[in-house]
PDB file as gemmi writes it, atoms N, CA and C in Angstrom:
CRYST1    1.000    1.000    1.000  90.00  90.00  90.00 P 1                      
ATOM      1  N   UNK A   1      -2.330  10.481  10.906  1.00  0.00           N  
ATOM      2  CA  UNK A   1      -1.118  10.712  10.154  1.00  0.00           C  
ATOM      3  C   UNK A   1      -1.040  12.203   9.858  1.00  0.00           C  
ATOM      4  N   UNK A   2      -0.007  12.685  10.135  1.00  0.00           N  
ATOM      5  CA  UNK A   2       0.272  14.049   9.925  1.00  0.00           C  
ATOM      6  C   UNK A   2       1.904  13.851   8.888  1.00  0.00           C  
ATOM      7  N   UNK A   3       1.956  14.918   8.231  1.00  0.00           N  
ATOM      8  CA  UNK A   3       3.457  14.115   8.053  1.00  0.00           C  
ATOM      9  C   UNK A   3       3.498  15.042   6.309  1.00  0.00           C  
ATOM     10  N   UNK A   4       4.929  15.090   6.335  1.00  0.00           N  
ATOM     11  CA  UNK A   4       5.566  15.706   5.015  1.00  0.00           C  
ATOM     12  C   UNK A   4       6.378  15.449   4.440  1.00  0.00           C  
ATOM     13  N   UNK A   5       6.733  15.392   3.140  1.00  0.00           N  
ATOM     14  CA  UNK A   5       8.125  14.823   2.479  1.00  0.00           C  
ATOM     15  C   UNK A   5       8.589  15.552   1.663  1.00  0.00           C  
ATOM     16  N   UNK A   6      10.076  15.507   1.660  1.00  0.00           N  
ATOM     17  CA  UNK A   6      10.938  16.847   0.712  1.00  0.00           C  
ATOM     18  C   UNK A   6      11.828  15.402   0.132  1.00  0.00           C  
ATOM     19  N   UNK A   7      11.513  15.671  -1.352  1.00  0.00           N  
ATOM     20  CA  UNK A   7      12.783  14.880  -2.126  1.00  0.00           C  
ATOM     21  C   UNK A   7      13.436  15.825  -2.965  1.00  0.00           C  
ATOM     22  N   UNK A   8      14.736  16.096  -3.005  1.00  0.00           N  
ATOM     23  CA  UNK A   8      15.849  16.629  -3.941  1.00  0.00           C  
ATOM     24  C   UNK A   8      15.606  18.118  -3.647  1.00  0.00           C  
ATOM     25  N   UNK A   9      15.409  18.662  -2.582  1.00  0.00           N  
ATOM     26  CA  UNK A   9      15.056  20.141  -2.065  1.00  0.00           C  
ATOM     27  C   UNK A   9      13.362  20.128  -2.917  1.00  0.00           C  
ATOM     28  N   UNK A  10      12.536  19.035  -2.927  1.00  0.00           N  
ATOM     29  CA  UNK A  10      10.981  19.518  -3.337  1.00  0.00           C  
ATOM     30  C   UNK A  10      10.087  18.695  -2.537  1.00  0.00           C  
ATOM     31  N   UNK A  11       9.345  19.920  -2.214  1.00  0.00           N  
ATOM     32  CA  UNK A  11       8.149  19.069  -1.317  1.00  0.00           C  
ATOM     33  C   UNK A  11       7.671  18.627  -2.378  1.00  0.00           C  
ATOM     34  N   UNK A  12       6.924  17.487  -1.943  1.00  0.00           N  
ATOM     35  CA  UNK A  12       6.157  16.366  -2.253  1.00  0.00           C  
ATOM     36  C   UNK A  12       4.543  16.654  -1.912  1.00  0.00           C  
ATOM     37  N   UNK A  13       4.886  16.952  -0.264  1.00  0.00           N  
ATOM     38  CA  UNK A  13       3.642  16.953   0.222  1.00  0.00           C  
ATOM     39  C   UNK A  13       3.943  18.021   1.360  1.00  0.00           C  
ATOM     40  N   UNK A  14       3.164  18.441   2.607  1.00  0.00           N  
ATOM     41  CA  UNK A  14       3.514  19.414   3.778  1.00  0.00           C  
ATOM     42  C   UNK A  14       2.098  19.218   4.385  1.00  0.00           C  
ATOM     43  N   UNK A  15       2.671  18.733   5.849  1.00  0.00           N  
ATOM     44  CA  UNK A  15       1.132  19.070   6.695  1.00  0.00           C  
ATOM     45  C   UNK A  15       0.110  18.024   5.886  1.00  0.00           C  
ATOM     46  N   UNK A  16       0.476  16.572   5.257  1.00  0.00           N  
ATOM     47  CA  UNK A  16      -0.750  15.967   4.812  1.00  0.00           C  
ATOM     48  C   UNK A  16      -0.953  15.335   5.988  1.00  0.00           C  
ATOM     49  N   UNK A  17      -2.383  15.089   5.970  1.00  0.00           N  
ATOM     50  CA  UNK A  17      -3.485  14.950   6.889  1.00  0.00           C  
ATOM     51  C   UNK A  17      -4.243  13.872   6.379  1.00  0.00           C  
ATOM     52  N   UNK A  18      -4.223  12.718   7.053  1.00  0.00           N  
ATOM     53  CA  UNK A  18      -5.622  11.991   6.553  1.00  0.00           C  
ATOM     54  C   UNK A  18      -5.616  11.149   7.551  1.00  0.00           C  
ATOM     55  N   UNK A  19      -7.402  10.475   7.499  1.00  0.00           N  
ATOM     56  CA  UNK A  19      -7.610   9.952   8.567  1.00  0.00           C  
ATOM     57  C   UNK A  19      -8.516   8.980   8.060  1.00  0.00           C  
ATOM     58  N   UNK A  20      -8.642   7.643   8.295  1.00  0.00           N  
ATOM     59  CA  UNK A  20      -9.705   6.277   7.723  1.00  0.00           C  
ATOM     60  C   UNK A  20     -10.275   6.251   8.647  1.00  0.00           C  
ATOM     61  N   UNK A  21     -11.576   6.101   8.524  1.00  0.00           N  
ATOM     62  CA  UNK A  21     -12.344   5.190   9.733  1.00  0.00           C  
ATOM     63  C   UNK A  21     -12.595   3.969   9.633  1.00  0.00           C  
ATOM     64  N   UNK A  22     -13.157   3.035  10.509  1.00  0.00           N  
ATOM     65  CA  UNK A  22     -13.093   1.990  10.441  1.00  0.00           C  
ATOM     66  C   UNK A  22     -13.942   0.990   9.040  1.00  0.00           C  
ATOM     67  N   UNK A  23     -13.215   0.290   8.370  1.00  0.00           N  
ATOM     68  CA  UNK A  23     -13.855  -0.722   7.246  1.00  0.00           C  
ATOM     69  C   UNK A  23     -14.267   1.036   6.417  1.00  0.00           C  
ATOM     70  N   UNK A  24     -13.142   1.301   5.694  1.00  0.00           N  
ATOM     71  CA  UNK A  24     -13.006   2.285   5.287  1.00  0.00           C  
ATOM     72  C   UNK A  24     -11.933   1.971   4.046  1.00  0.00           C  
ATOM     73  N   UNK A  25     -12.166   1.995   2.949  1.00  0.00           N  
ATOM     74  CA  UNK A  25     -10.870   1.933   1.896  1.00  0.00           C  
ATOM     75  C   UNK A  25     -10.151   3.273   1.504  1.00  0.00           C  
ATOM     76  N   UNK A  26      -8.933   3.474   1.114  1.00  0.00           N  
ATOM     77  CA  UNK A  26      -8.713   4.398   0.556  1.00  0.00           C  
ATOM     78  C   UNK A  26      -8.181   3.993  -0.913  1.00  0.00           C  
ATOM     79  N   UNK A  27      -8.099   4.912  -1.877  1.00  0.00           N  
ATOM     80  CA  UNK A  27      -7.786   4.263  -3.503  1.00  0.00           C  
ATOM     81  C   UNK A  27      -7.111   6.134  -3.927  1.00  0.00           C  
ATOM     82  N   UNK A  28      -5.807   5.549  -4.330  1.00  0.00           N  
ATOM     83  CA  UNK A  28      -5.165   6.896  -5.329  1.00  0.00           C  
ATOM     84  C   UNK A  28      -5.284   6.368  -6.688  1.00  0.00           C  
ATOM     85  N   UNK A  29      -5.647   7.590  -7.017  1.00  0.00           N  
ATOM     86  CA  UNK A  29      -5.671   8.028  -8.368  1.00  0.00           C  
ATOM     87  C   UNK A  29      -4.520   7.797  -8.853  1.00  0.00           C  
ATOM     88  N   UNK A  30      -4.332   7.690 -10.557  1.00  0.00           N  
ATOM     89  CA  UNK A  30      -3.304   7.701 -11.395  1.00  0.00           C  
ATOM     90  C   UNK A  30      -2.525   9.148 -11.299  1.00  0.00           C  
ATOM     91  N   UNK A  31      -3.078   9.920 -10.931  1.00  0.00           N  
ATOM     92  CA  UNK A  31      -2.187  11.482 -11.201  1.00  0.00           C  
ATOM     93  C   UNK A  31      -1.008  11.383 -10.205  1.00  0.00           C  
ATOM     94  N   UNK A  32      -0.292  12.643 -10.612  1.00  0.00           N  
ATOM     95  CA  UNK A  32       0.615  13.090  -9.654  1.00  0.00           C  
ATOM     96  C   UNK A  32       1.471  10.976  -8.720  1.00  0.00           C  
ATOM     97  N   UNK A  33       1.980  10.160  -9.724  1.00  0.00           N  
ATOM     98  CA  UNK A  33       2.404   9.115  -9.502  1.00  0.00           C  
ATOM     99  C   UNK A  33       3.428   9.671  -8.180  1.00  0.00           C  
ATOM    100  N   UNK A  34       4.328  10.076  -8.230  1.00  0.00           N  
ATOM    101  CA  UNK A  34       5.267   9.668  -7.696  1.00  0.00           C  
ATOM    102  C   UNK A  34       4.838  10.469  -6.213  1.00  0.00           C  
ATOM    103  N   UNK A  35       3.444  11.392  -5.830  1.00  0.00           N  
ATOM    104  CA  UNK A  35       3.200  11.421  -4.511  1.00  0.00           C  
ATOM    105  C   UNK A  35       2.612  10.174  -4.228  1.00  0.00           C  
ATOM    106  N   UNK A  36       2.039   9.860  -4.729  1.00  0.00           N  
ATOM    107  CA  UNK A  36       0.936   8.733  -4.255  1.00  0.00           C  
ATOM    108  C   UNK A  36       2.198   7.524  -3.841  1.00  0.00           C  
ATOM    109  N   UNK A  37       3.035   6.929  -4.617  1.00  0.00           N  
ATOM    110  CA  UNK A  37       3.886   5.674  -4.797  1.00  0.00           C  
ATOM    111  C   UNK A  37       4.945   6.609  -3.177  1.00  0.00           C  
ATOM    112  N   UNK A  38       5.053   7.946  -2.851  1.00  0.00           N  
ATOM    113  CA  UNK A  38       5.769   7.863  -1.610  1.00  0.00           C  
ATOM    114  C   UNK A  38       4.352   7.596  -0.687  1.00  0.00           C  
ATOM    115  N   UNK A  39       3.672   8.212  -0.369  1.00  0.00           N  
ATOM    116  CA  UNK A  39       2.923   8.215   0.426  1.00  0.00           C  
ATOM    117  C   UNK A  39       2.417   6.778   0.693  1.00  0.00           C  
ATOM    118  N   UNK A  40       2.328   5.944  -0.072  1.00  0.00           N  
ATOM    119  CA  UNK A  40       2.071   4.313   0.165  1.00  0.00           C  
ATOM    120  C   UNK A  40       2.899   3.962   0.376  1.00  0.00           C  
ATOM    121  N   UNK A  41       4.588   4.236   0.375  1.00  0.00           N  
ATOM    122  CA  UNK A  41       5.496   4.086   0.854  1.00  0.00           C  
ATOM    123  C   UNK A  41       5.562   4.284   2.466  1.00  0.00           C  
ATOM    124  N   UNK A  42       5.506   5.110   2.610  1.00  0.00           N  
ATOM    125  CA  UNK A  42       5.087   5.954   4.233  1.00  0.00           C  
ATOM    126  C   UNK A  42       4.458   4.902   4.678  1.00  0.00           C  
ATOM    127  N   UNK A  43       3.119   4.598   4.423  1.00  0.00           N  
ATOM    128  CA  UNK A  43       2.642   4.406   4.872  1.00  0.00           C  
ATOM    129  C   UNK A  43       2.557   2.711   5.810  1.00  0.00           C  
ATOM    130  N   UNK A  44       3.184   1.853   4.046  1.00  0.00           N  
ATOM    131  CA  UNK A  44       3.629   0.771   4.632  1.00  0.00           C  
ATOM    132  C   UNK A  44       4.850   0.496   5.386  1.00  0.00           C  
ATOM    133  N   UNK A  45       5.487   1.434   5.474  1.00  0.00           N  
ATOM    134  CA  UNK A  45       6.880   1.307   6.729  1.00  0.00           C  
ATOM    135  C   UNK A  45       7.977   1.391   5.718  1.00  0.00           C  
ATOM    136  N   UNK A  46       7.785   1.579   4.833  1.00  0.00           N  
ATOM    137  CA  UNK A  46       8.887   1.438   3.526  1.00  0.00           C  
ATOM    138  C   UNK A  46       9.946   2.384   3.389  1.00  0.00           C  
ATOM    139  N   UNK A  47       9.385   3.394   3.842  1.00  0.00           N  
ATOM    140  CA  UNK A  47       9.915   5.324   3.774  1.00  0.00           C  
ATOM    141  C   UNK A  47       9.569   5.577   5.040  1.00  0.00           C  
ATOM    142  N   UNK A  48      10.278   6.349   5.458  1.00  0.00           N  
ATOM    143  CA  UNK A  48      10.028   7.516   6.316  1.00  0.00           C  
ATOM    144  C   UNK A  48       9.625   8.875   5.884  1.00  0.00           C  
ATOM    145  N   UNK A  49       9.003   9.722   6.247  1.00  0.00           N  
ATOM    146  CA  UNK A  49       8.802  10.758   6.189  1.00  0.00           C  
ATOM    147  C   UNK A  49       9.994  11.938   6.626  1.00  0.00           C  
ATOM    148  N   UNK A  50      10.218  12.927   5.499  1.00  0.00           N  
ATOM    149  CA  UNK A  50      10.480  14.005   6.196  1.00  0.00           C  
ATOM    150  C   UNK A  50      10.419  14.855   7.788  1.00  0.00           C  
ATOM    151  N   UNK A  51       9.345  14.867   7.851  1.00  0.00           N  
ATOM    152  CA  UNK A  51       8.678  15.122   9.248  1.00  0.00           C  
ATOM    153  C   UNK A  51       7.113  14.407   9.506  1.00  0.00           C  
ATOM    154  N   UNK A  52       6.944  14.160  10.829  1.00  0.00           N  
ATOM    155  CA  UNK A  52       6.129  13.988  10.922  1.00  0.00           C  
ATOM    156  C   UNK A  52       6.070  12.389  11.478  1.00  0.00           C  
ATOM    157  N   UNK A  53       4.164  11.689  11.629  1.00  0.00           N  
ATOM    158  CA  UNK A  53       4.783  10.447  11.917  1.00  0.00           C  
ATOM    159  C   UNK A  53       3.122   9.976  11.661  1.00  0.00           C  
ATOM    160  N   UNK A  54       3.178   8.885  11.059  1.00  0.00           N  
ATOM    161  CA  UNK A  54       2.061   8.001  10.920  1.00  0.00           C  
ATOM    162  C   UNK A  54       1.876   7.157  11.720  1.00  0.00           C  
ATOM    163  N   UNK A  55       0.297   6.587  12.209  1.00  0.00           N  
ATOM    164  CA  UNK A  55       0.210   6.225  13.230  1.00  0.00           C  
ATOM    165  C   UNK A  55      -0.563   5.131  12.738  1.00  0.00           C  
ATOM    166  N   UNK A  56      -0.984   4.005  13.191  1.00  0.00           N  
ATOM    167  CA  UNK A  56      -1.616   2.981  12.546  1.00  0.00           C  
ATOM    168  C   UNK A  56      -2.588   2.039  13.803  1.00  0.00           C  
ATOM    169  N   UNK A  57      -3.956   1.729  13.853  1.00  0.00           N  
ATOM    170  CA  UNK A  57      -4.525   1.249  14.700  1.00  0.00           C  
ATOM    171  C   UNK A  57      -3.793  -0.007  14.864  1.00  0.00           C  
ATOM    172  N   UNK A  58      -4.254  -0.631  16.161  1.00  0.00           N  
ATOM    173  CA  UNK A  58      -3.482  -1.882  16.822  1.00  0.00           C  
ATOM    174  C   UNK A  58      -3.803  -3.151  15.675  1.00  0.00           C  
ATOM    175  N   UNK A  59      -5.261  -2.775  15.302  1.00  0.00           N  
ATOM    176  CA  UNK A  59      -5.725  -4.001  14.172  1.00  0.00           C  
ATOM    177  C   UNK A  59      -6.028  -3.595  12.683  1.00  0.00           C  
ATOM    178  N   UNK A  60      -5.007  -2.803  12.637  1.00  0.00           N  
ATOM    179  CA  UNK A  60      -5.544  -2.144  11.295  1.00  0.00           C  
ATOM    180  C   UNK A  60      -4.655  -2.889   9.938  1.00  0.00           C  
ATOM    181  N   UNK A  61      -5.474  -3.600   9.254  1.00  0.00           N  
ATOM    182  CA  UNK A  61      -4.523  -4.247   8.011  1.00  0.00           C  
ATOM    183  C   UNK A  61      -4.736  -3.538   6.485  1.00  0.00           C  
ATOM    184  N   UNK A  62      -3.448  -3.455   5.834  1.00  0.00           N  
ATOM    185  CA  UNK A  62      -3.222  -2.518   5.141  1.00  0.00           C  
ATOM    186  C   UNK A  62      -3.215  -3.868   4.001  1.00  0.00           C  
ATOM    187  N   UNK A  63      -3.777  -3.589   2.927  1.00  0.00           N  
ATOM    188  CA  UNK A  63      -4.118  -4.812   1.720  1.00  0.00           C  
ATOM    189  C   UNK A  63      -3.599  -4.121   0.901  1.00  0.00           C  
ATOM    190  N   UNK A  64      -2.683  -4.388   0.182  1.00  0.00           N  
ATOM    191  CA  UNK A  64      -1.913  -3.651  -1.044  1.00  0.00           C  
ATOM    192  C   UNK A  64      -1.672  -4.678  -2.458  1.00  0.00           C  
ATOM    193  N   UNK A  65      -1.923  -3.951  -3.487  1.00  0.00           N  
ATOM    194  CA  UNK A  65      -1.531  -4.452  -4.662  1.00  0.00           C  
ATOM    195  C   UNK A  65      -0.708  -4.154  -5.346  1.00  0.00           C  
ATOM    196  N   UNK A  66       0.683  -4.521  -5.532  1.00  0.00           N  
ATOM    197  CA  UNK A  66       1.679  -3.909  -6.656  1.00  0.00           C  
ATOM    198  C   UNK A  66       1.053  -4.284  -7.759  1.00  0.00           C  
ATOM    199  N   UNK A  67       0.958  -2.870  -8.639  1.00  0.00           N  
ATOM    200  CA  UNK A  67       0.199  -2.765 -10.054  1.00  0.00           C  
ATOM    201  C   UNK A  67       1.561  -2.996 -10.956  1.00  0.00           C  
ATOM    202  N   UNK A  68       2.744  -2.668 -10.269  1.00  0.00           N  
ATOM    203  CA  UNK A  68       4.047  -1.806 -10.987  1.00  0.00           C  
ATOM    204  C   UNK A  68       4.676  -3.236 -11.611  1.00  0.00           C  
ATOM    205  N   UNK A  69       4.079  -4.597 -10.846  1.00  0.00           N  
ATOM    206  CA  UNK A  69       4.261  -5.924 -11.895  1.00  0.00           C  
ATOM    207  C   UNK A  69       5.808  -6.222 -11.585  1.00  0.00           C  
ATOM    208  N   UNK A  70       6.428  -5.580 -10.866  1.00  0.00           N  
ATOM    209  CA  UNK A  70       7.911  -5.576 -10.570  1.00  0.00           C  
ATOM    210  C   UNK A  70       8.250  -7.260  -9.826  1.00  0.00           C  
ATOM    211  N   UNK A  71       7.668  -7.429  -9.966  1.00  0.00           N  
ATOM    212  CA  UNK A  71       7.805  -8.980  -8.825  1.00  0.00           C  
ATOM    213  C   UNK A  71       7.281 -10.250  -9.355  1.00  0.00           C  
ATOM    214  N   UNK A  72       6.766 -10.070 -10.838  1.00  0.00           N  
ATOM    215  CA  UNK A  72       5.870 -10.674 -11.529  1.00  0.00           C  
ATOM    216  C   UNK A  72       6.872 -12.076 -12.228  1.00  0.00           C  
ATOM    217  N   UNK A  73       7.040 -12.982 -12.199  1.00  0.00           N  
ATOM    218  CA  UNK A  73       7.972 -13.944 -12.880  1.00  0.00           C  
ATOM    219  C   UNK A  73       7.398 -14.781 -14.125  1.00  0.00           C  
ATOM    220  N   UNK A  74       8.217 -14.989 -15.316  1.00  0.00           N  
ATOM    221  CA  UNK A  74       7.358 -15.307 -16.464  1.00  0.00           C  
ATOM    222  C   UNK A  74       6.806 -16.497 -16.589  1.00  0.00           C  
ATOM    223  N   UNK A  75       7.591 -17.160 -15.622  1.00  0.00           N  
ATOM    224  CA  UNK A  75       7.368 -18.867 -15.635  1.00  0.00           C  
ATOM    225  C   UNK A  75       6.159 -19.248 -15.063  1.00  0.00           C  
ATOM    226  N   UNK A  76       5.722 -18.201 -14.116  1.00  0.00           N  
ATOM    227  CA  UNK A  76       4.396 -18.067 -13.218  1.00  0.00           C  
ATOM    228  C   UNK A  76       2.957 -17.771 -13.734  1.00  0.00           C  
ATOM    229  N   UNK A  77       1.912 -18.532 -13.595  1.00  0.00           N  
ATOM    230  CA  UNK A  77       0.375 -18.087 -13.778  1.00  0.00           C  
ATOM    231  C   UNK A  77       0.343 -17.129 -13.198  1.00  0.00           C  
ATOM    232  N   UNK A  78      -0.972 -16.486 -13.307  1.00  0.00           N  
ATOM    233  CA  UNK A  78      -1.427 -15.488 -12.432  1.00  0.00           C  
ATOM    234  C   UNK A  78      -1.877 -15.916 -11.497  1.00  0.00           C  
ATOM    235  N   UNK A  79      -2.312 -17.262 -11.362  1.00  0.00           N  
ATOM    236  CA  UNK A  79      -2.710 -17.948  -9.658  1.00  0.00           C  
ATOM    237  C   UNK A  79      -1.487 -17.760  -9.286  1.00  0.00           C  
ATOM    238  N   UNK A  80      -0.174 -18.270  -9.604  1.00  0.00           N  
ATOM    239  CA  UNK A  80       0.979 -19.045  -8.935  1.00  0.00           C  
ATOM    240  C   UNK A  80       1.496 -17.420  -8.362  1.00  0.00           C  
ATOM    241  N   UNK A  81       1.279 -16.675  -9.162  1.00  0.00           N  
ATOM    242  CA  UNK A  81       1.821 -15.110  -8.770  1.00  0.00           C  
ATOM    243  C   UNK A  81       0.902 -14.357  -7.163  1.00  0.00           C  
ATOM    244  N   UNK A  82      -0.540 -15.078  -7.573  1.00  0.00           N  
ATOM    245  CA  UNK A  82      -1.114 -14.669  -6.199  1.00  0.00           C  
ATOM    246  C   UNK A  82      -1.023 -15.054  -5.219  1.00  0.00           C  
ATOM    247  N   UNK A  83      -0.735 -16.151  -5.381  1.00  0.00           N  
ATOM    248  CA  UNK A  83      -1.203 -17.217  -4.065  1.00  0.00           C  
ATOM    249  C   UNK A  83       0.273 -18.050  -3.750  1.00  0.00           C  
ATOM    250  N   UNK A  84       1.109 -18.189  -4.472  1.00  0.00           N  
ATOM    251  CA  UNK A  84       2.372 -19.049  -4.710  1.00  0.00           C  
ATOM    252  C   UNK A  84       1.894 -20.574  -4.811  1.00  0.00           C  
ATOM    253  N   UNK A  85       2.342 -21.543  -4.300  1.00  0.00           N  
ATOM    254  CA  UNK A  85       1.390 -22.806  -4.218  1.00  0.00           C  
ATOM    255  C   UNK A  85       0.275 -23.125  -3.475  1.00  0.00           C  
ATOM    256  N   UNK A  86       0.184 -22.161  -3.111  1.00  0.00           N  
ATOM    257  CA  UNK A  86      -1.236 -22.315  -2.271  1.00  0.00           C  
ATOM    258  C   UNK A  86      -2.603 -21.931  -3.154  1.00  0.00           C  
ATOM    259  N   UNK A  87      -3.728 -22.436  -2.595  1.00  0.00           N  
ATOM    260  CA  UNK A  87      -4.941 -22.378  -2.989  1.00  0.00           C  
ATOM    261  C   UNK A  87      -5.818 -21.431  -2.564  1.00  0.00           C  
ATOM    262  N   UNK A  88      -5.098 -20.729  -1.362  1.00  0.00           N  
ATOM    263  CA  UNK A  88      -5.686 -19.454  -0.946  1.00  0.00           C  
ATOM    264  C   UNK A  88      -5.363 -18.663  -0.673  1.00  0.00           C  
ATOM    265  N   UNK A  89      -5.637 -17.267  -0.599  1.00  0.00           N  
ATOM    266  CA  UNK A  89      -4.984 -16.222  -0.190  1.00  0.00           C  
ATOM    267  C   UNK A  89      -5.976 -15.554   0.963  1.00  0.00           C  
ATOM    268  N   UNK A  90      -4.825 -14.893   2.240  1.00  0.00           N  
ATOM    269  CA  UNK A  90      -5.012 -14.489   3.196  1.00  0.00           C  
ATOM    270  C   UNK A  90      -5.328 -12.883   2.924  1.00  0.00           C  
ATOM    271  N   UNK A  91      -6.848 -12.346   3.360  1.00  0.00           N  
ATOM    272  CA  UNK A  91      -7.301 -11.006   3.238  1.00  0.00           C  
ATOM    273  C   UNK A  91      -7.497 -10.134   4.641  1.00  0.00           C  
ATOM    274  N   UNK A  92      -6.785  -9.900   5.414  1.00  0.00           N  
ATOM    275  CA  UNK A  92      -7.177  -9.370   6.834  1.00  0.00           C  
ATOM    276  C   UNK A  92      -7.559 -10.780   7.626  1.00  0.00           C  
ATOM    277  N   UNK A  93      -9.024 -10.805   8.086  1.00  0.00           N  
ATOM    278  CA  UNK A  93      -9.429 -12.145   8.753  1.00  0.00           C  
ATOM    279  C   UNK A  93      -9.493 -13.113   8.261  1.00  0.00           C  
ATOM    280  N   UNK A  94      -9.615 -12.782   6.666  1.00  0.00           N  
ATOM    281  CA  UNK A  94     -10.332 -13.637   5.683  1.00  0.00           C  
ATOM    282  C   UNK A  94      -9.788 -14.331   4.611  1.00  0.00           C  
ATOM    283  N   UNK A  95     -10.056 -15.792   4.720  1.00  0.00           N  
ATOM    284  CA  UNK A  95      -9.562 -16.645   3.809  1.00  0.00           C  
ATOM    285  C   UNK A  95      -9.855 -16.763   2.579  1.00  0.00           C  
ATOM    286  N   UNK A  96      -9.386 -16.671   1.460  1.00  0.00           N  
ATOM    287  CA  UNK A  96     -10.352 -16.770  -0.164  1.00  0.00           C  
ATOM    288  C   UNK A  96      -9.749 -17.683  -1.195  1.00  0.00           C  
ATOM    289  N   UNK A  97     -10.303 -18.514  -1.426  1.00  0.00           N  
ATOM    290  CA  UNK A  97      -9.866 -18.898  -1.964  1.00  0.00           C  
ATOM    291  C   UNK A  97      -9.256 -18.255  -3.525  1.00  0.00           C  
ATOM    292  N   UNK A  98      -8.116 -18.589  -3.858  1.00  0.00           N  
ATOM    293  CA  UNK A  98      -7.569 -18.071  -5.202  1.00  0.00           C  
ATOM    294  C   UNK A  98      -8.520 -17.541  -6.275  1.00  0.00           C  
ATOM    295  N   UNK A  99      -9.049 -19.096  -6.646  1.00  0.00           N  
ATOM    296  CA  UNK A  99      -9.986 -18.396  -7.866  1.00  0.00           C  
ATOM    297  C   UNK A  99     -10.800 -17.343  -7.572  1.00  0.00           C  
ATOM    298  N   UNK A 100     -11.601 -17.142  -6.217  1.00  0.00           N  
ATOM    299  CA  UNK A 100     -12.083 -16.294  -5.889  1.00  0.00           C  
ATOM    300  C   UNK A 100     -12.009 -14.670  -5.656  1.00  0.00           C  
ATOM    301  N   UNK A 101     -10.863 -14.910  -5.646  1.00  0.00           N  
ATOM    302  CA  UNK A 101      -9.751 -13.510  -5.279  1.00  0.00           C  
ATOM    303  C   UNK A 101      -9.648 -12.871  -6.835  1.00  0.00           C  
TER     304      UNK A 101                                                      
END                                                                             
């Protein structure tokens, strides 16, 4: 991934660079919110970039957590929110069960 973003005439970012290797996590920090929330944007296909272009391995699965609770319904457990009626949730290859998760 190479790649840059300009919102409202302000870079964001220029020339960011990063690269995972394999069974590799990455984790942003609380600072500087609104690079991090584009750049996970980018990354999941959500945004485009300014310039530039992200590239993604053939088997590469991207596991994301909305913290931002935006999707969260009141009527719902926190199982029913993870899993919906199901008993498990799907992790890359891997099956887990709910409580487990």
């Amino acid at each position: 991934m190479n790649v840059g973003v300009e919102i409202g005439g302000r870079k964001l970012f220029d020339y960011l660079s990063l690269e995972l290797s394999a069974r590799r996590e990455g984790r942003a920090r609380r600072t500087q919110r609104r690079r991090q929330d584009t750049l996970l944007r980018i990354i999941l296909g959500e945004q485009e970039p300014t310039w530039g272009e992200v590239k993604l391995g053939v088997r590469t699965v991207i596991n994301y957590v909305d913290q931002n609770r935006e999707v969260l319904r009141d009527e719902e457990s926190v199982m029913e929110a993870i899993s919906g009626k199901s008993d498990w949730v799907v992790l890359g290859d891997h099956k887990l069960h709910v409580r487990s998760y």
